[in-house]
VOMAR-557605 format. One record per atom (N, C-alpha, C, CB): x, y, z. Coordinates in pm, whole numbers, plus 32768, in hexadecimal, padded with zeros to 4 digits. Glycine has a CB too. Example, Ala and Ser with C-alpha at 12.3 -4.5 7.8 and 13.67 -1.06 7.14 Angstrom:
VOMAR-557605
85277DC7830C 84CE7E3E830C 85287EB6830C 846B7E418389 85057F1F82C4 85577F9682CA 850A80038313 85807FC4823C 
//
This chain:
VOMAR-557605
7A5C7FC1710C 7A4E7FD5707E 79E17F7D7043 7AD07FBB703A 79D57F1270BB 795E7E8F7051 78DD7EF57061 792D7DB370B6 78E77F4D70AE 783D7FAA70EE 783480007053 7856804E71B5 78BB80307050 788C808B6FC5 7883805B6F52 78DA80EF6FA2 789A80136F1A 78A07F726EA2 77F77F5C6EA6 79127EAB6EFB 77F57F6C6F20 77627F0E6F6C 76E57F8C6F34 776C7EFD7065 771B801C6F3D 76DE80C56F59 76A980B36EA1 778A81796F93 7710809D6E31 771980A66DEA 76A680416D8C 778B80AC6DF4 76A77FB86DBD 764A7F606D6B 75B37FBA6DD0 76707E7E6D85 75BF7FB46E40 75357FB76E6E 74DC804B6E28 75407FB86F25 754380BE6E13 751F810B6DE0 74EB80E96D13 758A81656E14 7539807C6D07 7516809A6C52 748E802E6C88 75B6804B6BA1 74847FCD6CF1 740F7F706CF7 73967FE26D0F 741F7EF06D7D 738980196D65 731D80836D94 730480F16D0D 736080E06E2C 734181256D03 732D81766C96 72F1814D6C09 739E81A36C84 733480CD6BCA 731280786B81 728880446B8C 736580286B8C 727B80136C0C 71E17FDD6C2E 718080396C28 71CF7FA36CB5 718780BB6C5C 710081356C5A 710A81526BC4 711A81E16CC9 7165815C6B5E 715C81AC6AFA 710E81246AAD 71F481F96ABE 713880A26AE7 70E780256A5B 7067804A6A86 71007F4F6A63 702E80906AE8 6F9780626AE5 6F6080F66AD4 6F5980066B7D 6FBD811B6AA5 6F9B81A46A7B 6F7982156AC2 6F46819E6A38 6F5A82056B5B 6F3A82616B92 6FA482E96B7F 6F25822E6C0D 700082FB6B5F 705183826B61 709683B56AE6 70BB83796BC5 704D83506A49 70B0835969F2 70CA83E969C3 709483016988 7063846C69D3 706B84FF69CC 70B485366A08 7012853B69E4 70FC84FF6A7A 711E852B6AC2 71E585296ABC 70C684F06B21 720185C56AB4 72BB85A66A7D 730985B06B0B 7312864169F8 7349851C6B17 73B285026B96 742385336B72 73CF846E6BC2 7435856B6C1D 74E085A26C32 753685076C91 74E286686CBF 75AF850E6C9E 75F484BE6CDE 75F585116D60 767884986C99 75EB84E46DE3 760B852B6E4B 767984A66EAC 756985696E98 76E2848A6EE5 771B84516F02 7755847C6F8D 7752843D6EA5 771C844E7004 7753847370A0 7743851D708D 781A843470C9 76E48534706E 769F85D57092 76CA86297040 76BE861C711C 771385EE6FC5 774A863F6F70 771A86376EFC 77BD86346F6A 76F386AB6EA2 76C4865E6E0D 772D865F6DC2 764F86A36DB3 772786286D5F 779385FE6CF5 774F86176C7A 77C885606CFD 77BC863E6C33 77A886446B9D 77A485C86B55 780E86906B61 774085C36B21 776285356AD5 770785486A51 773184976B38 771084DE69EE 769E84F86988 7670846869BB 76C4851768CC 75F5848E69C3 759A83EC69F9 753783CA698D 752B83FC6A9E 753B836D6953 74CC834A68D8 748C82FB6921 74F883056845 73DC82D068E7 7391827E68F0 73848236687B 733282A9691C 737B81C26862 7385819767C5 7347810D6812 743E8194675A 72B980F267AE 726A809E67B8 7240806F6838 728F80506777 722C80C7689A 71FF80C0690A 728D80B26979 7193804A6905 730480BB694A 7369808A69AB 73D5810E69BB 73B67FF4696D 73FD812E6A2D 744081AD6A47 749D81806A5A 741F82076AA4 752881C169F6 759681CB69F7 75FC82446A43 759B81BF6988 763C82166A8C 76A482866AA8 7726823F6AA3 769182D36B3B 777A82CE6A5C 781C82A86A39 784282686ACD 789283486A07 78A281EC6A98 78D481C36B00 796182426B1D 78F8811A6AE6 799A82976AED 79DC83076B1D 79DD83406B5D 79E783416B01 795783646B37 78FB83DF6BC3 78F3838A6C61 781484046B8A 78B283266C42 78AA82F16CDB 795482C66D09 7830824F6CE3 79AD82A96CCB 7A3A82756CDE 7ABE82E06D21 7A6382466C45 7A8F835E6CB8 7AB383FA6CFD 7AA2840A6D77 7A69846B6CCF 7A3283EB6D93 79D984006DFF 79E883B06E72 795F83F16DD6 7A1383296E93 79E182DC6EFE 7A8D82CF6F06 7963824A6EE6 7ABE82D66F60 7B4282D56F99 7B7682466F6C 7B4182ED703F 7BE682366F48 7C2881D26F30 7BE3817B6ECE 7C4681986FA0 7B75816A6E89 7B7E81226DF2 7BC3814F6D93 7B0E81186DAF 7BFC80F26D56 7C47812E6CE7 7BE680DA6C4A 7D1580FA6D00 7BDA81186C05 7BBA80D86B89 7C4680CF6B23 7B3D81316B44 7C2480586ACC 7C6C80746A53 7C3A803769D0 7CF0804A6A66 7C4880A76952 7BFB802168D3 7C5C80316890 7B5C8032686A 7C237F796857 7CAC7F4467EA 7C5E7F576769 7CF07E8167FB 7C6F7FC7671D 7C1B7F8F66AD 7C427F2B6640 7BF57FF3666B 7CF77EDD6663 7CDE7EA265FD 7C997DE06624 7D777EBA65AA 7C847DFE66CD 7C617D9866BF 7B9D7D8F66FD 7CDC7D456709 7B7F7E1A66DD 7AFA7E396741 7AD87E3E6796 7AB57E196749 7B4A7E1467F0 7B1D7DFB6892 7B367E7C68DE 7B7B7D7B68E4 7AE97EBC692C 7AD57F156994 7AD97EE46A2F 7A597F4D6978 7B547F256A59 7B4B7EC66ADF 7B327F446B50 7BF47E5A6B02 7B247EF16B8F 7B227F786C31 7B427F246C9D 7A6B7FD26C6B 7B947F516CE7 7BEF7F0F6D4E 7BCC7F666DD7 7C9F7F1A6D1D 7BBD7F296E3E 7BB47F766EB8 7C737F876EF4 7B387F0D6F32 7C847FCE6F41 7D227FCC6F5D 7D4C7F5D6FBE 7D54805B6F9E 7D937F1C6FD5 7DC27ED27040 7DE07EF070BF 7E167EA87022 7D937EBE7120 7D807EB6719B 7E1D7ED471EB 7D387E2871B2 7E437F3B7219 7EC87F3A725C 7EB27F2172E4 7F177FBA724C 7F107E877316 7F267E407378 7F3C7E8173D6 7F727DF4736C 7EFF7E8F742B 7F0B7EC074E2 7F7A7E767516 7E787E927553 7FEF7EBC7527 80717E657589 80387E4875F5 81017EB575B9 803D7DE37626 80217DA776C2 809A7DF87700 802E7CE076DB 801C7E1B7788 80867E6C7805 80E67E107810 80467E8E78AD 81497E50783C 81D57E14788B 81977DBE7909 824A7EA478CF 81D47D787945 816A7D1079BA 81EE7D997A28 81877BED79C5 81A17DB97A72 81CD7DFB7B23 822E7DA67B5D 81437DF97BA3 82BD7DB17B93 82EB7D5B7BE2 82BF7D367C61 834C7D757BE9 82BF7D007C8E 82907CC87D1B 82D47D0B7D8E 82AD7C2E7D29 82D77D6A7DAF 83327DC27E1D 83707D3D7E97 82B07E567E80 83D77D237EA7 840D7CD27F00 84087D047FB0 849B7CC37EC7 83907CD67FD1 83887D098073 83F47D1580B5 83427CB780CC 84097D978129 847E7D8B8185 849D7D2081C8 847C7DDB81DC 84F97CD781EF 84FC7C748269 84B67CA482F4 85957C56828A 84567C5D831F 84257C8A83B3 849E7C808417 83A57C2383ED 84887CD68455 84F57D0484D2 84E47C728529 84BC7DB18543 855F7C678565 85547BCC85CA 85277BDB8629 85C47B7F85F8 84B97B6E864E 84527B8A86E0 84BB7B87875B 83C87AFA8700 848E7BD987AD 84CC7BDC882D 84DD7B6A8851 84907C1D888D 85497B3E88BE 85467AB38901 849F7A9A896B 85EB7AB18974 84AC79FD8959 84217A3289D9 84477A3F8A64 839D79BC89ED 84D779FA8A63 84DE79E78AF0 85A57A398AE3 84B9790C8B2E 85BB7A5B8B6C 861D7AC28B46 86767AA68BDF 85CF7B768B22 86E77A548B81 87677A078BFA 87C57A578BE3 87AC795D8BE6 88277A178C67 88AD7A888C77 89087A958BDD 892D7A408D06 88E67A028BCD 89497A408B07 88EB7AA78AC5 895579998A5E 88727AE58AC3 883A7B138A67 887E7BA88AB2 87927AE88A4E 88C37BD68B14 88DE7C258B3F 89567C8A8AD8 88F67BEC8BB6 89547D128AC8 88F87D5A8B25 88B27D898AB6 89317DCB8B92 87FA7D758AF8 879C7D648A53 875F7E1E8A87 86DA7CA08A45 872F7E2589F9 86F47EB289FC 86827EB389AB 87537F2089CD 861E7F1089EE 85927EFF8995 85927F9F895C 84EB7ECE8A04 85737FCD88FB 857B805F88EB 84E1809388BC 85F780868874 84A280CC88F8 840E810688DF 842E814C8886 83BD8152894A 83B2816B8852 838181C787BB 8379827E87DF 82B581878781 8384828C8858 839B82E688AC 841F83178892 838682BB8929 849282D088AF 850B831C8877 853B82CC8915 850983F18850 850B82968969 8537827089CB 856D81E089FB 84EC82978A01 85F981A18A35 85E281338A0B 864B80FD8A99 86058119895D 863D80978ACE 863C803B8B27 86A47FE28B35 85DC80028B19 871A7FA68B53 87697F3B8B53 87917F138BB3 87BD7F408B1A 87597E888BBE 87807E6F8C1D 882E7E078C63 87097E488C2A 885B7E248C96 890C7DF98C78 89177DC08CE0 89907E6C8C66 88D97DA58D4F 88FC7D0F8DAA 88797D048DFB 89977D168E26 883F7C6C8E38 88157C658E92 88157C048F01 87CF7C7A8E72 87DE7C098F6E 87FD7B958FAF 87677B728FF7 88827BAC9019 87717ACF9054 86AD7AC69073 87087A6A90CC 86007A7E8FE6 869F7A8B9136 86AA7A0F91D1 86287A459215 87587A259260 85F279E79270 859E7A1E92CC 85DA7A84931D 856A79BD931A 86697AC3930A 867F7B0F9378 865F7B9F9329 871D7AF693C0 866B7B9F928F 86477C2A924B 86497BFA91D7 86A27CAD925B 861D7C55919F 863C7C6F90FA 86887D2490CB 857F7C5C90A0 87037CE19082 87287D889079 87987D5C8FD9 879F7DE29140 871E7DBF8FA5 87657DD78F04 87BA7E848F07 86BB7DDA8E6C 88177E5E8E9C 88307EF68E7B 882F7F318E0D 88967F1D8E9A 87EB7F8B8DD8 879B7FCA8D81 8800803D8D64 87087FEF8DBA 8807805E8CBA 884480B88C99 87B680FA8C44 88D3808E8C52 8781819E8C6C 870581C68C1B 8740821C8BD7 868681FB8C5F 872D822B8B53 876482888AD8 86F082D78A84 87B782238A68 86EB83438A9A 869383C48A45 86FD83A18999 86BB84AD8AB0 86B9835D894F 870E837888E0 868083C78893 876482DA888F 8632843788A4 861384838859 864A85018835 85BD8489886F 861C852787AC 867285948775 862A86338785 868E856E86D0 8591861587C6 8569867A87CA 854F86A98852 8511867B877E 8546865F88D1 85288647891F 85718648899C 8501860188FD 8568867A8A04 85B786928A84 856586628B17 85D7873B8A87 850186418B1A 849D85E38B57 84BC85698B70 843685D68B15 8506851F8B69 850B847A8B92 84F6845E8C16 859184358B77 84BE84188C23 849F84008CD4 84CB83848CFC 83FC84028D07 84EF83738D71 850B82DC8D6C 84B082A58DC7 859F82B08D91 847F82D48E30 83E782838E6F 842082108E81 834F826F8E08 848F81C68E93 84A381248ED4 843681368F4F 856580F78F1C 842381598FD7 840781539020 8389812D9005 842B819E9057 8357812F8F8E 82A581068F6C 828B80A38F45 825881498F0F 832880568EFD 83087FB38EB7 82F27F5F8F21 83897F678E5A 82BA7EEE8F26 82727E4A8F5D 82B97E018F12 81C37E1E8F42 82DB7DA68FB4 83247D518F4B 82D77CBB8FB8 84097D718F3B 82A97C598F4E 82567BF58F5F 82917B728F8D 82157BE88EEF 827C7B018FE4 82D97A838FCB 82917A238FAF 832D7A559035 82237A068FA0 81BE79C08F54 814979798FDB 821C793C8EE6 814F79B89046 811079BD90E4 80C97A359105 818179B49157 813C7A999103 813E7B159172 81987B9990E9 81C67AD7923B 81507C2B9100 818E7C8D9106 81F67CC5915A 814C7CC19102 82787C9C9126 82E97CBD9185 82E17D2E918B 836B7C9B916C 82EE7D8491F3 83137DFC9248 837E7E5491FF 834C7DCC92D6 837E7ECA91B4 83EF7F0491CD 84117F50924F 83FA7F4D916E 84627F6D9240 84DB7F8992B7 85227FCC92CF 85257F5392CA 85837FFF9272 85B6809A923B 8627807C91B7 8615810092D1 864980E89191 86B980B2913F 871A816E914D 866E80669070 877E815C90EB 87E681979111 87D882279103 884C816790D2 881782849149 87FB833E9169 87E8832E90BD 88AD83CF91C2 883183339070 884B83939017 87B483618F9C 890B83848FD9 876682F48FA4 86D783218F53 866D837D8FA6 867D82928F28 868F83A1902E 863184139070 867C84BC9033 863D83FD9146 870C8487901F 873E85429019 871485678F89 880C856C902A 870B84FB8F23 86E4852D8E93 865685088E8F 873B84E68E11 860485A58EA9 85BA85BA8E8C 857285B78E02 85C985F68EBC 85D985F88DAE 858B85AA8D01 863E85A88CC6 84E4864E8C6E 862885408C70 86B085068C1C 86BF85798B82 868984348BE0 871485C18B83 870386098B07 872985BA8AB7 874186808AF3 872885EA8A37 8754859D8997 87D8856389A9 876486108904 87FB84D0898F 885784A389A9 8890847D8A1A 888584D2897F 886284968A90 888084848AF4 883D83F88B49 886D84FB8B20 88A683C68B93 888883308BDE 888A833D8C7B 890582B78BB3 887C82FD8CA8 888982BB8D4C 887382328D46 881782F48DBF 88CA82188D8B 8902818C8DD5 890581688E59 897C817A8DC1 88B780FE8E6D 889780F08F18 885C80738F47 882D815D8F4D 884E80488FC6 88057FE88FE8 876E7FEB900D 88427FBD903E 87317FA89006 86A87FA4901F 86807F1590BB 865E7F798F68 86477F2390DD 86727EAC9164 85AC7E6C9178 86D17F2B923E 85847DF3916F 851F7DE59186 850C7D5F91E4 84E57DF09114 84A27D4A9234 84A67CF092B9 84917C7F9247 84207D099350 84F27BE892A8 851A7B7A9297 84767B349262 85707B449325 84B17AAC91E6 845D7A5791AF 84247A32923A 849D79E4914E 83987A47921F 831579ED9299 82FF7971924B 82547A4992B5 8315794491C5 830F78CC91AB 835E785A9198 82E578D3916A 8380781891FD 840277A991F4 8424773F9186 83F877529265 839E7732910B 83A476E990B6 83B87759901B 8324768890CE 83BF77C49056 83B078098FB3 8458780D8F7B 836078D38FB9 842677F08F13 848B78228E9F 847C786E8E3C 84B677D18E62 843878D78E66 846679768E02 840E79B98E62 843079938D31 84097A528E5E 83CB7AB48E89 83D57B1F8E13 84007AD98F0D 83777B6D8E14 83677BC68DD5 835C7C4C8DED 83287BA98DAC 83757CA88DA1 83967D378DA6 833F7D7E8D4A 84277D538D84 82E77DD58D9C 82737E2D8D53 82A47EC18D94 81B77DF88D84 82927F1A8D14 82957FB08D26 82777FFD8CA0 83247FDC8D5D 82D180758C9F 82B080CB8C39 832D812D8C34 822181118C55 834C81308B8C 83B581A28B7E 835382268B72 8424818D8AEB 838382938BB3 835783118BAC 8397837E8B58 835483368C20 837883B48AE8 83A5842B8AA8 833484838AB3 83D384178A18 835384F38B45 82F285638B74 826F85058BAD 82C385D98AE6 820385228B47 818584D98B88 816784698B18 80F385498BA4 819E84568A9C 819C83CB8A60 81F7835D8A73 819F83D889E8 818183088AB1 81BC827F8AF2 81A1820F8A95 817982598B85 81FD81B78AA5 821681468A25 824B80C08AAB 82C5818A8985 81C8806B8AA6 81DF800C8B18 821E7F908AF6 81657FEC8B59 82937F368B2E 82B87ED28B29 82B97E868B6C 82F67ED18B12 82B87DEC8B6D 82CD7D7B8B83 832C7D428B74 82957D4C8B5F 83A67D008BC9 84257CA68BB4 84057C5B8C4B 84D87D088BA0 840B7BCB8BFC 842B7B318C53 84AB7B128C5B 83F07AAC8C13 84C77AED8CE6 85407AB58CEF 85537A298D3F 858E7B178D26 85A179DF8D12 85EC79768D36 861B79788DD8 865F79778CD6 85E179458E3B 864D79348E86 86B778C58E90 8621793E8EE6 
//
């Protein structure tokens, strides 16, 4: 509103100024206001151009005029600025708790632990034992997918490490050769048998393989305690 207050003197200054030096006094002005003309009666009187403060007040959004005649004063008021509410502040979304890291190292109390792939396929293991004379865990493998009838169990492909030597597997029990693929929901339970620690000072060995659902494989890692 100070721009149009501002529209209003600069226009009676300009106008005022060309008509004192006479260049346009022949000449009869209209009001034109933001591309619009306006009716107004505009006098020149002694070189100075008048326009009703009405006409421009009608005209420019939100001035209001008012005259007092009993005390002479003519006022014109721009409207008051209406306050922008400040946004609401966003709550801070409270992060999930991160899931608890696996153990690193995995003893007979952590028994019987299970790793479950993103596959739908998942692993537990429920006892084991370690001597230089073997190593033989027993493995329960579970297809818990809902779409899926593919689970493979492939033990015969995991390595299992003693921090020396790649121990040997060896065989493990009929029934992960007769299930050919694990349908939905379905488990096997069995032994797995691998040649004795070659290292007389180790204390853990490790277990590398892969759960299979069809041909997507999801590979794991579990250390153990001897």
């Amino acid at each position: 509103m100070k721009s149009k207050l501002g529209l209003i003197v600069l226009v009676l200054f300009v106008v005022s100024f060309s008509i004192g030096f006479g260049a346009y006094a022949a000449v009869k002005y209209s009001l034109v206001i933001n591309g619009k003309t306006v009716k107004a009666d505009i006098k020149v009187i002694n070189g100075a151009t008048y326009i009703p403060v009405s006409a421009l007040a009608a005209n420019l959004k939100g001035i209001k005029t008012k005259v007092d005649t009993k005390t002479g004063i003519i006022r014109i008021d721009e409207p008051k600025p209406t306050p922008t509410p400040s946004a609401k502040p966003t709550p801070t979304p409270t992060p999930a708790p991160a899931p608890a890291p696996a153990p690193k190292f995995i003893t007979q109390t952590d028994l019987p632990y299970t790793i479950n792939a993103t596959n739908g396929m998942s692993l537990t293991v429920n006892s084991y034992s370690a001597s230089s004379s073997g190593v033989t865990f027993n493995f329960t493998l579970t297809n818990n997918s809902s779409v899926s009838d593919k689970g493979e169990t492939m033990t015969s492909t995991w390595e299992l490490y003693d921090g020396k030597n790649t121990l040997k597997y060896i065989d493990q029990d009929r029934i992960f050769y007769d299930s050919l693929y694990l349908r939905s929901g379905q488990s096997v339970t069995g032994n797995v048998n691998f040649r004795g620690i070659s290292n007389p000072n180790a204390e853990k060995f490790t277990l590398y393989g892969g759960l299979w659902q069809y041909i997507d494989k999801e590979d794991f890692k579990i250390v153990f305690m001897i």
